[in-house]
C-alpha positions as CSV (number, residue, x, y, z in Angstrom):
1,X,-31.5,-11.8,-5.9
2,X,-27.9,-13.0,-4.6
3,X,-26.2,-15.0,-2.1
4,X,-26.0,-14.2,1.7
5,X,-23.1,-12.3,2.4
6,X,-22.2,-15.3,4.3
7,X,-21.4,-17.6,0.9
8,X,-19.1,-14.0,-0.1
9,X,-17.0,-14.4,3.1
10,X,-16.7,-18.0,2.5
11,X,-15.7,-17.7,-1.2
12,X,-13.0,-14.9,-1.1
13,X,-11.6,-16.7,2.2
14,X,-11.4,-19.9,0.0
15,X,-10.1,-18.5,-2.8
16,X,-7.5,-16.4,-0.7
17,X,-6.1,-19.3,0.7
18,X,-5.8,-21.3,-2.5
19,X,-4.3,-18.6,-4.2
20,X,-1.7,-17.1,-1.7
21,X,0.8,-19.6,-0.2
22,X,0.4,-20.7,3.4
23,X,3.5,-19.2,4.9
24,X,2.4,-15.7,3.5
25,X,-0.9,-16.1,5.1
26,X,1.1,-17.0,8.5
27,X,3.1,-14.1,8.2
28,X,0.0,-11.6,8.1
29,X,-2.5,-13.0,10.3
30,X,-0.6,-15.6,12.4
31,X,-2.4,-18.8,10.7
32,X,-1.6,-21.1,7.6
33,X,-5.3,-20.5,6.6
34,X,-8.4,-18.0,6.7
35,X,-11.0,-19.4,8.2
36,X,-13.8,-20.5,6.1
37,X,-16.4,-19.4,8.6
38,X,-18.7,-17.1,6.9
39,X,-17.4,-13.9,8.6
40,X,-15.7,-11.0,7.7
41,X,-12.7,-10.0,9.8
42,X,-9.4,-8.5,9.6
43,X,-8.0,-11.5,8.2
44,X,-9.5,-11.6,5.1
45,X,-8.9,-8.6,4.9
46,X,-5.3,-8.3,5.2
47,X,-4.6,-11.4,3.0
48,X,-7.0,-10.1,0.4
49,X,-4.8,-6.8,0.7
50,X,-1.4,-9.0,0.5
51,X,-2.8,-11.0,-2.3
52,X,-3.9,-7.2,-4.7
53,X,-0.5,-6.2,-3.8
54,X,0.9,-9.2,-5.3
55,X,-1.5,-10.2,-7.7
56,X,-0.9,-9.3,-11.4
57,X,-1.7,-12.1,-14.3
58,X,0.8,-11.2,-17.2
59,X,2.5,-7.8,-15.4
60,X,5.2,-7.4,-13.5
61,X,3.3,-5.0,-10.6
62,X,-0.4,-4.8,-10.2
63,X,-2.4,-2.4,-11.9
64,X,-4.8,-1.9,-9.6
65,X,-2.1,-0.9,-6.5
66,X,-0.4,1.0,-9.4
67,X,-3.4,3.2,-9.8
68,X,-4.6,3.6,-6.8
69,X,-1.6,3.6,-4.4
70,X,1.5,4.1,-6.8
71,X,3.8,5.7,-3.8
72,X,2.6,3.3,-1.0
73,X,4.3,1.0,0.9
74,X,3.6,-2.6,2.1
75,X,3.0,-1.6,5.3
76,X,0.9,1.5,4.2
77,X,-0.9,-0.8,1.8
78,X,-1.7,-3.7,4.2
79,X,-3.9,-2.8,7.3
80,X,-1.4,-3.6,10.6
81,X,1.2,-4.9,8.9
């Protein structure tokens, strides 16, 4: 048996905002931070969009966009960007 989804939202939301910088997270959702609230909303959502788009230990693009979403945009990549 897991977690409540509630300890989820919290954890990606904390880890969003310690791994992509503040004025990025402004830019998309209007706020240095995500809050750490417990519930799902556009926010994380967007960020956690921004931060797969971005996010690529060792590589020079992200795989997972790369596979998934190779002729994409940003804007087509991040929900109401």
């Amino acid at each position: 048996m897991g977690l409540p989804e509630l300890f989820a939202a919290v954890s990606l939301a904390r880890h969003l905002n310690s791994a992509v910088p503040a004025a990025r997270i402004n830019v998309l959702i209007g706020k240095d931070q995500i809050p750490t609230d417990g519930v799902w909303t556009s926010n994380i959502y967007k960020v956690f969009q921004y931060w797969v788009w971005n996010w690529a230990p060792g590589m020079p693009e992200c795989d997972v966009r790369q596979r998934f979403a190779r002729a994409w945009t940003f804007d087509q990549f991040v929900d109401g960007v």
